[in-house]
N, CA, C and O atoms as a printed pandas DataFrame, in Angstrom:
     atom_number atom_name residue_name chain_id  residue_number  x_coord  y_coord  z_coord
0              1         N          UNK        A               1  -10.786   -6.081   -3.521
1              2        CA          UNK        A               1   -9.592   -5.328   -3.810
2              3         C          UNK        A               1   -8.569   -5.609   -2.722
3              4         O          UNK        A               1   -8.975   -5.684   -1.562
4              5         N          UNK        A               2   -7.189   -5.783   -3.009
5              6        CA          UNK        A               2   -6.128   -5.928   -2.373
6              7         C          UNK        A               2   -5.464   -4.537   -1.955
7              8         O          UNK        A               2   -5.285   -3.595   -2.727
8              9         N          UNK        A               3   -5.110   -4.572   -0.530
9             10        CA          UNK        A               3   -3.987   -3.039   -0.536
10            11         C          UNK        A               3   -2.938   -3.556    0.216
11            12         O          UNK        A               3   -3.168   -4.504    0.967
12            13         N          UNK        A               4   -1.877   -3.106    0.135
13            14        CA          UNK        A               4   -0.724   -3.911    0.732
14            15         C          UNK        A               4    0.046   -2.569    1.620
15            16         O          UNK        A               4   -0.148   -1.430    1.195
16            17         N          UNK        A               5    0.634   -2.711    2.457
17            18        CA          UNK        A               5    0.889   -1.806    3.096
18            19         C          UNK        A               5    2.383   -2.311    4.087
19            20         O          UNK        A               5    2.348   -2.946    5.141
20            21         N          UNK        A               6    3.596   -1.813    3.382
21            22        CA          UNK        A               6    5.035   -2.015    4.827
22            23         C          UNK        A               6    5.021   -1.867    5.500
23            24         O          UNK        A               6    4.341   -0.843    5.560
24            25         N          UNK        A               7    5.353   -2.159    6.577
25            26        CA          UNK        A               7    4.689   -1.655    7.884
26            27         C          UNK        A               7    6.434   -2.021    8.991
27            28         O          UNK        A               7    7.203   -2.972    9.131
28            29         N          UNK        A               8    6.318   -0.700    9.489
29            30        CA          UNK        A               8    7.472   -1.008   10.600
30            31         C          UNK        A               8    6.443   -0.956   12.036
31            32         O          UNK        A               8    5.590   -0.124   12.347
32            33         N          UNK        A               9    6.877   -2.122   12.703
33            34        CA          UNK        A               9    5.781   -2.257   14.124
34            35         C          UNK        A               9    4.185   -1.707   13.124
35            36         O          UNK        A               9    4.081   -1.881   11.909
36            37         N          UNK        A              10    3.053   -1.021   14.044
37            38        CA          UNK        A              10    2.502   -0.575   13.661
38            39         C          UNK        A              10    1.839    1.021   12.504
39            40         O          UNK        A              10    0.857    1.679   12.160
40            41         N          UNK        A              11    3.111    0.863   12.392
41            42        CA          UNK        A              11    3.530    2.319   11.136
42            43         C          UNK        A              11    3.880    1.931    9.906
43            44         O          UNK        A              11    4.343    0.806    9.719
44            45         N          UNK        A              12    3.740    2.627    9.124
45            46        CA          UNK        A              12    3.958    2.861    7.327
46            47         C          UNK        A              12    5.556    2.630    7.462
47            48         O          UNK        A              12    6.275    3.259    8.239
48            49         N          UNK        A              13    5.869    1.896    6.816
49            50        CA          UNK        A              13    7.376    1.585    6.948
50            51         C          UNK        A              13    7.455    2.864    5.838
51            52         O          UNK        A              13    6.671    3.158    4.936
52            53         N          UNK        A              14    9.014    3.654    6.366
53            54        CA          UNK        A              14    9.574    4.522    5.520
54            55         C          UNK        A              14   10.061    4.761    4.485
55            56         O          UNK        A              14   10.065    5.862    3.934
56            57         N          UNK        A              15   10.778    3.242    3.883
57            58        CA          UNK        A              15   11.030    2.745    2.501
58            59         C          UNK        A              15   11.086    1.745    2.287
59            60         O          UNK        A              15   11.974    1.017    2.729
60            61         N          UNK        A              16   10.104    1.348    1.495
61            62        CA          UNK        A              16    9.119    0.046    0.738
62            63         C          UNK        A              16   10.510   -0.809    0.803
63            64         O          UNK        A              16   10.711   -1.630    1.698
64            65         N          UNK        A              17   11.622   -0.480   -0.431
65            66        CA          UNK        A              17   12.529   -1.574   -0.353
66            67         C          UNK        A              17   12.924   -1.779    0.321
67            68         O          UNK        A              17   13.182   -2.964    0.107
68            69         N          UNK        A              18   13.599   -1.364    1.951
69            70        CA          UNK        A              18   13.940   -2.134    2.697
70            71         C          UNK        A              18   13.395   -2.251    3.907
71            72         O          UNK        A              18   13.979   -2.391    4.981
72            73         N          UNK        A              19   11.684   -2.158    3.584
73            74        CA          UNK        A              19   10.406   -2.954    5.322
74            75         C          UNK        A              19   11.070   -4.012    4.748
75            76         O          UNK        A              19   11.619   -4.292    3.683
76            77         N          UNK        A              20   10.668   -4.847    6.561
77            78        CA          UNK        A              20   11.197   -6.503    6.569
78            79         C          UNK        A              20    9.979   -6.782    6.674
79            80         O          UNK        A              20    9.874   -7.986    6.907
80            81         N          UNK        A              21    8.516   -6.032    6.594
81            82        CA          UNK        A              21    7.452   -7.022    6.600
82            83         C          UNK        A              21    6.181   -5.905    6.253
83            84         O          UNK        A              21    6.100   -4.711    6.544
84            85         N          UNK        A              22    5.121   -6.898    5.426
85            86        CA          UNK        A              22    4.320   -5.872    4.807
86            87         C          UNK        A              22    2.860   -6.878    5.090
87            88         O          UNK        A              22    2.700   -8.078    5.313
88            89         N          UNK        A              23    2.066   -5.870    4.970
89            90        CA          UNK        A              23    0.378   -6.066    5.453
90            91         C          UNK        A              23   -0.527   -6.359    4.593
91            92         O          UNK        A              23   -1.307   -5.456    4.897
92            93         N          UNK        A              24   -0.903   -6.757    3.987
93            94        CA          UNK        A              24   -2.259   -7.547    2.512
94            95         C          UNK        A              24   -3.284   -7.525    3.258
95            96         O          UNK        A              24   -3.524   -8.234    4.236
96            97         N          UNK        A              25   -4.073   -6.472    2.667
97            98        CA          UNK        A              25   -5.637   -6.471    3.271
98            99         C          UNK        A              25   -6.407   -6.624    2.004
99           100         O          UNK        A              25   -6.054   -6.146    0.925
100          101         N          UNK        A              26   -7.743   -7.493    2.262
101          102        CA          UNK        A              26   -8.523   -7.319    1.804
102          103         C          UNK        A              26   -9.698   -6.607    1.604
103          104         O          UNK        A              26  -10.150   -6.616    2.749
104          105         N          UNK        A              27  -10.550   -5.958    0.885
105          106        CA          UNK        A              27  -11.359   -5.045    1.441
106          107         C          UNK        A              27  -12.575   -5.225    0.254
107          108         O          UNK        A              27  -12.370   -5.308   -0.957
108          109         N          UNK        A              28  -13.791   -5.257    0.889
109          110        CA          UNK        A              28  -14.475   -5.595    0.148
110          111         C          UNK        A              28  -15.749   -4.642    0.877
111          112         O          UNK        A              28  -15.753   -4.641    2.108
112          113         N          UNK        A              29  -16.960   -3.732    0.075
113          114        CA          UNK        A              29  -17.552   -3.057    0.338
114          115         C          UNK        A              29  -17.017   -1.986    1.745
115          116         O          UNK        A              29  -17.460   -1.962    2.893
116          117         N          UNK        A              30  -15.945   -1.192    1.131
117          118        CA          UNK        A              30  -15.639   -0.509    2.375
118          119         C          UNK        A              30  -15.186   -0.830    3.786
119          120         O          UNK        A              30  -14.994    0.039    4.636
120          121         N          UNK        A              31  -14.953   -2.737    4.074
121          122        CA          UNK        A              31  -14.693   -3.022    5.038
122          123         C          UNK        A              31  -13.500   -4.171    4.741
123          124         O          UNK        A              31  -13.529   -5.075    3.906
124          125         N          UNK        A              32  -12.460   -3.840    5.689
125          126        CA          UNK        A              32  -11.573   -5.070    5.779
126          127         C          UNK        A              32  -11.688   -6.345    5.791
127          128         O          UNK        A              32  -10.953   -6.739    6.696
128          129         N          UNK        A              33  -12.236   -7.283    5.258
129          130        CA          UNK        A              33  -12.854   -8.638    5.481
130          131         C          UNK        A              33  -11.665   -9.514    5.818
131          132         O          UNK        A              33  -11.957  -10.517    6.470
132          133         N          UNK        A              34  -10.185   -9.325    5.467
133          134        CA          UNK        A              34   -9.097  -10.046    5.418
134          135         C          UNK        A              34   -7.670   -9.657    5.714
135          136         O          UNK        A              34   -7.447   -8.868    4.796
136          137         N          UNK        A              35   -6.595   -9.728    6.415
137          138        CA          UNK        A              35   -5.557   -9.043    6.765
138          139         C          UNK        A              35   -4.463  -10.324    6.605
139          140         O          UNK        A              35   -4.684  -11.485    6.950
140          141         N          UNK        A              36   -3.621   -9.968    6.185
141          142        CA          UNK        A              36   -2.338  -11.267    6.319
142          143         C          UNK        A              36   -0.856  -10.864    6.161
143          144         O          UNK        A              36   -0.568  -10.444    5.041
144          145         N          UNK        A              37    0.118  -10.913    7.053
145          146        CA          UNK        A              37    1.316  -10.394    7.436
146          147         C          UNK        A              37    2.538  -11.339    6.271
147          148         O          UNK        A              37    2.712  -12.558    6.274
148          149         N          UNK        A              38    3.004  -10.650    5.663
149          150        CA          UNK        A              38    4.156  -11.160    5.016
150          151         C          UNK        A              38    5.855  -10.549    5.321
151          152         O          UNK        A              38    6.468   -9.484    5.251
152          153         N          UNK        A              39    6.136  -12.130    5.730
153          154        CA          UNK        A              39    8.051  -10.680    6.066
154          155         C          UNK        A              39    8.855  -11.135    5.313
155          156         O          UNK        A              39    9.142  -12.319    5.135
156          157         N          UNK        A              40    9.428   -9.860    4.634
157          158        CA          UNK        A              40   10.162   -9.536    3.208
158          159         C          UNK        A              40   11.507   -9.682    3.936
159          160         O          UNK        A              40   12.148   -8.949    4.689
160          161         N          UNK        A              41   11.747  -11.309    3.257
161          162        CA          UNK        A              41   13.554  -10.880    3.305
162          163         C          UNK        A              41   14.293  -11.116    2.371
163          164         O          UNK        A              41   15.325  -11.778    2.480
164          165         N          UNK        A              42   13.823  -10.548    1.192
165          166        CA          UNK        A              42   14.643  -10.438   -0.261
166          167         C          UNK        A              42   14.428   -9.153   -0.172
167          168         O          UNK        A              42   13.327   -8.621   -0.032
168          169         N          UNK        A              43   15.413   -8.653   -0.246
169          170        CA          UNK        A              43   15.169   -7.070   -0.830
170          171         C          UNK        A              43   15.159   -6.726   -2.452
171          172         O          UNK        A              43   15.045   -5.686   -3.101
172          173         N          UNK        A              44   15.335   -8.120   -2.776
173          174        CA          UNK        A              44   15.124   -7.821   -4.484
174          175         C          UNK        A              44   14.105   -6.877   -4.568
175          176         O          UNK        A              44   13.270   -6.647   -3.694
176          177         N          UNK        A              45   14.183   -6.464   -5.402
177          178        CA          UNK        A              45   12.596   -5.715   -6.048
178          179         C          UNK        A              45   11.790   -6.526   -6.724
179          180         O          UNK        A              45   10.561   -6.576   -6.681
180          181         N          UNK        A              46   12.640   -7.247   -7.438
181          182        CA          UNK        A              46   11.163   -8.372   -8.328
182          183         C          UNK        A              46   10.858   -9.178   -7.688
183          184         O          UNK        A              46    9.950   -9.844   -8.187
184          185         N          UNK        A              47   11.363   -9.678   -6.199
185          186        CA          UNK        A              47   10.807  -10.522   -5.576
186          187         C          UNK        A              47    9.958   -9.598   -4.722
187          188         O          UNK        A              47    9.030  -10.266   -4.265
188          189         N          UNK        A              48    9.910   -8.668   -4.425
189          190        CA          UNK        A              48    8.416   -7.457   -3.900
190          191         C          UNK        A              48    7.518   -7.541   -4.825
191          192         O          UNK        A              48    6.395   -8.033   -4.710
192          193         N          UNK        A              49    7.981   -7.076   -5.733
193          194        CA          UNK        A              49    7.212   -6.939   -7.089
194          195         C          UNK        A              49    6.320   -8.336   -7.445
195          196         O          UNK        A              49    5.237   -8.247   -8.024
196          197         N          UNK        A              50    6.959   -9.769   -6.989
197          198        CA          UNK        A              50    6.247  -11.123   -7.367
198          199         C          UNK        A              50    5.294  -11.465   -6.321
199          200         O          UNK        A              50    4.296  -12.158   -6.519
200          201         N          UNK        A              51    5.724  -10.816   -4.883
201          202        CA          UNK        A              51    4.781  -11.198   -4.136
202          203         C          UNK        A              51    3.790  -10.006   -4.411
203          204         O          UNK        A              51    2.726  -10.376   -3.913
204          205         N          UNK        A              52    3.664   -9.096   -4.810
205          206        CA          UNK        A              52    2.588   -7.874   -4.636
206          207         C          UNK        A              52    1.666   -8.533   -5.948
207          208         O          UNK        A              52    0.437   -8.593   -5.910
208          209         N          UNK        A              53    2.466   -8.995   -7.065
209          210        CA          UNK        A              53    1.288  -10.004   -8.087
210          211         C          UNK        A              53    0.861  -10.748   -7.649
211          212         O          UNK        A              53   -0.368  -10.674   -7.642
212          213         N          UNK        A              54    1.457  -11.934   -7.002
213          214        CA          UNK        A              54    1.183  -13.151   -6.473
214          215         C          UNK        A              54   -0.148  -13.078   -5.605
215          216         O          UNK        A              54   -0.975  -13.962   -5.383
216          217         N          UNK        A              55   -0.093  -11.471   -5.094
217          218        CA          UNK        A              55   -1.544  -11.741   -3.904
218          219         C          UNK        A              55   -2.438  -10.915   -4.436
219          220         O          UNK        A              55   -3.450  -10.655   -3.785
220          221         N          UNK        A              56   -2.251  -10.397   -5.605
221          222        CA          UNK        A              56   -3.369   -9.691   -6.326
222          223         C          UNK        A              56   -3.433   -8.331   -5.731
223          224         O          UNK        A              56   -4.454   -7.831   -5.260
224          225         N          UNK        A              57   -2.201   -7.742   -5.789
225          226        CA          UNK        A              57   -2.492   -6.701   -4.927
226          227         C          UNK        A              57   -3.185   -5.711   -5.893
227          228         O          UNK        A              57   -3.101   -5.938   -7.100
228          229         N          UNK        A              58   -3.951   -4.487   -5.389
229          230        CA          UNK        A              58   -4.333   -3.528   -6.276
230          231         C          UNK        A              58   -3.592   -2.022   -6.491
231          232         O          UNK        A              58   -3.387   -1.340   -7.495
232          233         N          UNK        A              59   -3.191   -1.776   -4.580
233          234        CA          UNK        A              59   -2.791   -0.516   -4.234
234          235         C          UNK        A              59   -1.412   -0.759   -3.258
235          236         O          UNK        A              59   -1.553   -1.332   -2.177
236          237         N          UNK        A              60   -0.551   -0.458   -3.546
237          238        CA          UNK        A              60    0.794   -0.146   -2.648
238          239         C          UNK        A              60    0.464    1.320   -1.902
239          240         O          UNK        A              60    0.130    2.343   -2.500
240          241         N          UNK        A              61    0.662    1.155   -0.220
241          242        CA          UNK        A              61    0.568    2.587    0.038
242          243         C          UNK        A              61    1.619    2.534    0.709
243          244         O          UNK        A              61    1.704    1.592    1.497
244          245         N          UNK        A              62    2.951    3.675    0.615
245          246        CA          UNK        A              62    3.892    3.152    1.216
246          247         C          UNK        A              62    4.671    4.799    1.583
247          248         O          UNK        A              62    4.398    5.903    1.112
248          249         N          UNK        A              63    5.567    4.451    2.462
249          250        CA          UNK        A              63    6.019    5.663    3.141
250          251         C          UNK        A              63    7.128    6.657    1.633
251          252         O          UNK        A              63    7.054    7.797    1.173
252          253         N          UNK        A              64    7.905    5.627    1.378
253          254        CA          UNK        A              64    8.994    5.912    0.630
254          255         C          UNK        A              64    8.648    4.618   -1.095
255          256         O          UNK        A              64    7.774    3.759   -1.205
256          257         N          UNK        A              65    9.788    5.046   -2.172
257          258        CA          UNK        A              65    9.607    4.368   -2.873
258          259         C          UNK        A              65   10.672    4.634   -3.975
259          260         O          UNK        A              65   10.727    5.793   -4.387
260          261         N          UNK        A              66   11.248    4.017   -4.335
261          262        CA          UNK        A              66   12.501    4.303   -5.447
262          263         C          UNK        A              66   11.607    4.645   -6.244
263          264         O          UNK        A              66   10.463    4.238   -6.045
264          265         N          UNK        A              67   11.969    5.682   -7.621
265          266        CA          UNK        A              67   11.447    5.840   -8.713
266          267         C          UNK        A              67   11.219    4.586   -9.686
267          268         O          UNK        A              67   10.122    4.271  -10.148
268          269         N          UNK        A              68   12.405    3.935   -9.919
269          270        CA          UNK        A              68   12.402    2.741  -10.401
270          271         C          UNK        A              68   11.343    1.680   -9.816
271          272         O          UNK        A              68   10.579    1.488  -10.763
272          273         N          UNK        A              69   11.134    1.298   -9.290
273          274        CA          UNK        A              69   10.124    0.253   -8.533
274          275         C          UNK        A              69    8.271    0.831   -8.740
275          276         O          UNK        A              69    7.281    0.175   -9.065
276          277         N          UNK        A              70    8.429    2.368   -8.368
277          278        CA          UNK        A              70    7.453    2.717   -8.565
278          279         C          UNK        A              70    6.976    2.885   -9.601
279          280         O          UNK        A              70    5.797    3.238   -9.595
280          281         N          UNK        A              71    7.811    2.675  -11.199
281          282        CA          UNK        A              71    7.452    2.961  -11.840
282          283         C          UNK        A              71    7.092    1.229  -12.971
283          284         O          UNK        A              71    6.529    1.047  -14.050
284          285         N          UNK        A              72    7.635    0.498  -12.177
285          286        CA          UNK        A              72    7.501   -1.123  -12.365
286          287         C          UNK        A              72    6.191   -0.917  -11.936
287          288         O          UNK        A              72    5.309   -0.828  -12.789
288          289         N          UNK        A              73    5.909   -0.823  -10.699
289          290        CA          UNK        A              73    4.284   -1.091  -10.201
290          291         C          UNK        A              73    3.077   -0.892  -11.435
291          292         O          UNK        A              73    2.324   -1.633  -12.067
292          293         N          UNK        A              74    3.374    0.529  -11.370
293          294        CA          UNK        A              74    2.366    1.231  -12.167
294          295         C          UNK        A              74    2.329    0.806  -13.367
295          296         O          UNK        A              74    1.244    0.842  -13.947
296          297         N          UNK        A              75    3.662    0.222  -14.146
297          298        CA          UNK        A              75    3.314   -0.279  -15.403
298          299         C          UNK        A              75    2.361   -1.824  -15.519
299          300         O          UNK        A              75    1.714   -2.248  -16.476
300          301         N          UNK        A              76    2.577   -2.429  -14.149
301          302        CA          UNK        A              76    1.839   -3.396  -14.217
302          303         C          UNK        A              76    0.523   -3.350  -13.323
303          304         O          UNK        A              76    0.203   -4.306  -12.617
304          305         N          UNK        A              77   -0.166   -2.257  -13.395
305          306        CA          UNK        A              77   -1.548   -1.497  -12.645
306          307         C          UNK        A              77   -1.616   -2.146  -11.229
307          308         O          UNK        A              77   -2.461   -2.828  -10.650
308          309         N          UNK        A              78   -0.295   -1.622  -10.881
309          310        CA          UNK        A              78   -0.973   -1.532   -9.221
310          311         C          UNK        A              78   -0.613    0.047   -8.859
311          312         O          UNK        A              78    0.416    0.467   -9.389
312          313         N          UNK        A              79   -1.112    0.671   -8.286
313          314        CA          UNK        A              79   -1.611    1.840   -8.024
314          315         C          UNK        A              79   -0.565    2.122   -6.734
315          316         O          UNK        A              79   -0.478    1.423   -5.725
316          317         N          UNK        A              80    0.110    3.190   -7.006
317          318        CA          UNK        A              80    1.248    3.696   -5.502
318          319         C          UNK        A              80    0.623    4.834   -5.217
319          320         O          UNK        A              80    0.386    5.776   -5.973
320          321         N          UNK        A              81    0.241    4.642   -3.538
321          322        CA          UNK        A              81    0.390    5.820   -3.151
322          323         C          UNK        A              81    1.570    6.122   -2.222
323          324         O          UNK        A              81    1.909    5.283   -1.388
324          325         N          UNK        A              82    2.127    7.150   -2.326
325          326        CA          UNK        A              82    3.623    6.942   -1.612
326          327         C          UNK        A              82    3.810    8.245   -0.987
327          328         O          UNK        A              82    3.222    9.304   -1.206
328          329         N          UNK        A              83    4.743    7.963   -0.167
329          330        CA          UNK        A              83    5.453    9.286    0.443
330          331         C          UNK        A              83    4.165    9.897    1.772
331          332         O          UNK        A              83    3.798   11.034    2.066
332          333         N          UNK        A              84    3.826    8.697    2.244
333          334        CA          UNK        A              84    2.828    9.199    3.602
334          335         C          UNK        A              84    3.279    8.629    4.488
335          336         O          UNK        A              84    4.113    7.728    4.402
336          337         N          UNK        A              85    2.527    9.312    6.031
337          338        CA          UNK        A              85    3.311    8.686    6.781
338          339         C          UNK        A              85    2.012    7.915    8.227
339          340         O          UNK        A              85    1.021    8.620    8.033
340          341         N          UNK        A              86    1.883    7.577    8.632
341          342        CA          UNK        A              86    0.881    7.367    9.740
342          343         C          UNK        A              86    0.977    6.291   10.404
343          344         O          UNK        A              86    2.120    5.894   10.628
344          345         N          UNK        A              87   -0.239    5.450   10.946
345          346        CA          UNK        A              87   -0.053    4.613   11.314
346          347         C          UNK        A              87   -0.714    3.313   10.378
347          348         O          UNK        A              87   -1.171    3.857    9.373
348          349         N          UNK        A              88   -0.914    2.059   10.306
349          350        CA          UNK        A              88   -1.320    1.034    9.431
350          351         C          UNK        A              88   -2.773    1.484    9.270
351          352         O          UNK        A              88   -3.434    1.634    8.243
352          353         N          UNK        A              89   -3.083    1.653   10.498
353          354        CA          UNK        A              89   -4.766    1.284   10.673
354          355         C          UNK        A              89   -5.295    2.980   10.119
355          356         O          UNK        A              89   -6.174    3.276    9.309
356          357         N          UNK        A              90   -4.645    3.607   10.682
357          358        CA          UNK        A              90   -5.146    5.212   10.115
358          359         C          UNK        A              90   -4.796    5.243    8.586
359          360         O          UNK        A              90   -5.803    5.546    7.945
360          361         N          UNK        A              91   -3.703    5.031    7.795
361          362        CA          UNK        A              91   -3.965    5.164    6.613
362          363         C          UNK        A              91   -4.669    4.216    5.803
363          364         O          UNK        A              91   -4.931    4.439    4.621
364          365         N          UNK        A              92   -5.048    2.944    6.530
365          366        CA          UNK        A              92   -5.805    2.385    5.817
366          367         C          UNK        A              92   -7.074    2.673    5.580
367          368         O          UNK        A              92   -7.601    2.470    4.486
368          369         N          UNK        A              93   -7.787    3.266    6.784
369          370        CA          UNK        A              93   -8.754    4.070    6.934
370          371         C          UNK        A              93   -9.235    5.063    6.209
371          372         O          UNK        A              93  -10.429    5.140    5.919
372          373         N          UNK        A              94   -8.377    5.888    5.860
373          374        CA          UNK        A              94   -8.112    6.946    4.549
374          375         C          UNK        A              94   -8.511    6.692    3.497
375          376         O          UNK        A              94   -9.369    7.309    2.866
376          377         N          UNK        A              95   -7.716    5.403    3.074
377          378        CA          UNK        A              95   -7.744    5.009    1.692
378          379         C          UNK        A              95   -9.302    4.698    1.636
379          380         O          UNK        A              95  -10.072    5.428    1.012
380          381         N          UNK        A              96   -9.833    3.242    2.527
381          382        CA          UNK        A              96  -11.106    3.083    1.896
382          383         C          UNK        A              96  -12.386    3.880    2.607
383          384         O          UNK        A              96  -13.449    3.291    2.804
384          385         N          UNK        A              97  -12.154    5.468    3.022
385          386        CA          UNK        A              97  -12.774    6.627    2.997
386          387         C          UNK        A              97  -12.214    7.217    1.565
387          388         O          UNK        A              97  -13.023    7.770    0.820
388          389         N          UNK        A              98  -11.495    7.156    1.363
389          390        CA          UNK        A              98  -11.358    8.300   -0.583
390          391         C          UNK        A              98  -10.172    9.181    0.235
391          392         O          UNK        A              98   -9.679   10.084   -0.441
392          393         N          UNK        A              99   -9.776    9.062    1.286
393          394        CA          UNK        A              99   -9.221   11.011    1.661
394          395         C          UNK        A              99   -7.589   10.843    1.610
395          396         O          UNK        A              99   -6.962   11.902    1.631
396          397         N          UNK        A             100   -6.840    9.633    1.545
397          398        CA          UNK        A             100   -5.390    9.325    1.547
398          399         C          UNK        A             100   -5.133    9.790   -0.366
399          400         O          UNK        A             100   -5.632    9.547   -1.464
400          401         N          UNK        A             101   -3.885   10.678    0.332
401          402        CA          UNK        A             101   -3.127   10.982   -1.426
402          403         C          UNK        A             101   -1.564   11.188   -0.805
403          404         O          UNK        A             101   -1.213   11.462    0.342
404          405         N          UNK        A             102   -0.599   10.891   -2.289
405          406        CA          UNK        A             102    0.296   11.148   -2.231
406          407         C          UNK        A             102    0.772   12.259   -1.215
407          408         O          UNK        A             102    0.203   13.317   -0.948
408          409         N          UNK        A             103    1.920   11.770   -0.731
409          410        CA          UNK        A             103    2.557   13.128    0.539
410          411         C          UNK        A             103    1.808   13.494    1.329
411          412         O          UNK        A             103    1.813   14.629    1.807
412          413         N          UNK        A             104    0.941   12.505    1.642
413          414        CA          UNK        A             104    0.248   13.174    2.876
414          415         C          UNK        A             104   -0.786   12.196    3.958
415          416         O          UNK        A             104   -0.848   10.992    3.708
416          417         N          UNK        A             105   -1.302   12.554    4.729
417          418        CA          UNK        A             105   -2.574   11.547    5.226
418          419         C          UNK        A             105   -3.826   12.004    4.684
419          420         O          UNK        A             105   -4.592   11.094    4.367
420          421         N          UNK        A             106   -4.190   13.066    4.514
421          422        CA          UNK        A             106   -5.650   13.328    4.088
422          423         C          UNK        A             106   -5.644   14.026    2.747
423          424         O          UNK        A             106   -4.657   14.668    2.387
424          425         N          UNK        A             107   -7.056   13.877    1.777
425          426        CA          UNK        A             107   -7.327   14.841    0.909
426          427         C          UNK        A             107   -8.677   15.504    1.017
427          428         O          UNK        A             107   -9.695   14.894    1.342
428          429         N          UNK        A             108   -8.624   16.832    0.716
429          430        CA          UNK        A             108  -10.156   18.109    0.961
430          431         C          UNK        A             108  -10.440   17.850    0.122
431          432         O          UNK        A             108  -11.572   17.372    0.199
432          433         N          UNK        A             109   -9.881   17.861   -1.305
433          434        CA          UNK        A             109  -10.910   17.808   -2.366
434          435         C          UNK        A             109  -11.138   17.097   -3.529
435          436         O          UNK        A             109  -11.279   17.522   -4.676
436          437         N          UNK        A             110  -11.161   15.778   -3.033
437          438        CA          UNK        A             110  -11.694   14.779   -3.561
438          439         C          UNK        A             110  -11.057   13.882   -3.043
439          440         O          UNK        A             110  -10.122   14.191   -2.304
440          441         N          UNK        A             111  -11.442   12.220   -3.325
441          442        CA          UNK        A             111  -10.863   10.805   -3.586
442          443         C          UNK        A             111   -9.278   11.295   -4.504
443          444         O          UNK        A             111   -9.225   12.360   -5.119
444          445         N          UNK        A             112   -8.060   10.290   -4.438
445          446        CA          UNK        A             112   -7.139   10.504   -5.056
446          447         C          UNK        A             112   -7.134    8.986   -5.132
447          448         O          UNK        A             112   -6.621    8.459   -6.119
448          449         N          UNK        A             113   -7.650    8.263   -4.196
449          450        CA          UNK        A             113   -6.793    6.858   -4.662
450          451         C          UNK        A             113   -8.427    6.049   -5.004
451          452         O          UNK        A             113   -9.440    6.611   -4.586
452          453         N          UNK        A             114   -8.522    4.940   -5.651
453          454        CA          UNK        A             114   -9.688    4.662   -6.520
454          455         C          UNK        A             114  -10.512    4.005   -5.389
455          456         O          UNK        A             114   -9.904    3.345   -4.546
456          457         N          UNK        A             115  -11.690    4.123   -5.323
457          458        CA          UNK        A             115  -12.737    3.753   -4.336
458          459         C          UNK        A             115  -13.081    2.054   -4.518
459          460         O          UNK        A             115  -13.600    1.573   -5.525
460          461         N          UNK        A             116  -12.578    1.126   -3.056
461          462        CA          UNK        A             116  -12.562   -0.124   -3.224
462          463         C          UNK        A             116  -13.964   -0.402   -4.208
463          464         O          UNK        A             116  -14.729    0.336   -4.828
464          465         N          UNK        A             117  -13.863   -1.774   -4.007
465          466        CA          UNK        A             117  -15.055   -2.330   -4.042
466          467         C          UNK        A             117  -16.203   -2.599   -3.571
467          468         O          UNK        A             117  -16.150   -2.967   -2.398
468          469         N          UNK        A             118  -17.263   -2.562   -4.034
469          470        CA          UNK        A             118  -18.586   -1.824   -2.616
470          471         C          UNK        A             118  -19.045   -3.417   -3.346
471          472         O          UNK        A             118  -20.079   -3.983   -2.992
């Protein structure tokens, strides 16, 4: 599974469309096996949108997110979680623990975002 993540320095960039550079991890049985830095300087959206296909992404987790864009993603099943804030490595952490959800860093009661690949 792919998760892609904007990233300003080591933080959740605040809004997806305009990070100048975003994070592609790979993750396979609960562990990062792969990481690779991409810097966005189209602010198009379909050129976000071509690289987030292009690398197979699965999950966008991102600070901010136009409605519009977010709603491109999802029609083409990649999964947003949006509107959090932390650092790269802590919300990535989250996610492939089950506990990262919308608006926030953690969830009590349950998984919100889909459990990688084991």
């Amino acid at each position: 599974m792919k998760v892609a993540i904007p990233r300003f320095e080591e933080e959740v960039a605040p809004c997806f469309e305009y990070s100048a550079d975003i994070a592609i991890f790979t993750i396979r049985g609960r562990k990062v096996v792969a990481r690779k830095g991409f810097p966005l300087q189209s602010r198009d959206v379909f050129d976000r949108f071509r690289l987030l296909r292009d690398q197979q992404v699965k999950t966008l987790i991102c600070g901010g997110v136009q409605d519009f864009f977010e709603d491109l993603l999802r029609a083409n099943g990649i999964h947003v979680i949006s509107w959090v804030t932390g650092s790269v490595d802590e919300l990535l952490d989250l996610f492939i623990r089950g506990r990262l959800s919308p608006g926030g860093r953690s969830r009590h009661a349950g998984p919100a975002s889909p459990a990688p690949d084991k």
